[in-house]
C-alpha positions, 0 to 999 in steps of 0.5 A: 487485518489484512493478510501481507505477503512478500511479492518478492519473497528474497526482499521483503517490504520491511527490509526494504525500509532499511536502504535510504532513498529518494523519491519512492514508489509503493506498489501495493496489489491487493486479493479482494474477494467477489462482493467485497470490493466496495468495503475494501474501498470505503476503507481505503478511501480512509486511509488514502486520507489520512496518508495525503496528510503526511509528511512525504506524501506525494501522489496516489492511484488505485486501479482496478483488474479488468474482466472481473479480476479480484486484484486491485492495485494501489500505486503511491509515491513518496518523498522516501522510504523514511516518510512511508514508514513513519506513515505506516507506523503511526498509531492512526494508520495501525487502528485503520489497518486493522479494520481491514477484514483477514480475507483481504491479501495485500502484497507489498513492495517499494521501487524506484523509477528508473529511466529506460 
């Protein structure tokens, strides 16, 4: 299973679980080692499936670090905080996590769009 790390390490993805929202964002950056980038794919590619399915789901796009970078990003919308966790903790997505090998280091975090 992947790695998580907290991106903003004085609120954690799991507390963020906890605030009622809205329409939601989930950026999600992950560490993909050189060489390993289509196997990350293939197995995100699944799980991008299985999420467009679910209740709340709302959109999805993966973008790619330029110049040879190991980041890839993965941002998501949902309907809410209660529809992506209901989502991430369904046992099919759990079996799919786990596929994923240990050296892959996903860093996490919910956000709302504010206008500027």
């Amino acid at each position: 299973m992947a790695t998580l790390q907290s991106l903003d390490p004085h609120t954690p993805m799991f507390a963020q679980f906890k605030e009622k929202t809205g329409r939601i964002v989930l950026a999600n950056t992950f560490v993909v080692p050189k060489g390993r980038t289509e196997v990350f794919l293939d197995l995100f590619r699944r799980q991008a499936e299985f999420m467009r399915a679910r209740p709340g789901f709302v959109s999805l796009r993966m973008h790619q670090g330029t110049a040879g970078s190991q980041l890839l990003l993965n941002v998501a919308v949902w309907e809410s905080t209660q529809a992506l966790a209901t989502a991430l903790g369904s046992p099919e997505f759990q079996r799919m996590a786990a596929e994923f090998p240990d050296d892959i280091v996903s860093y996490p975090h919910i956000f709302e769009q504010i206008d500027v």
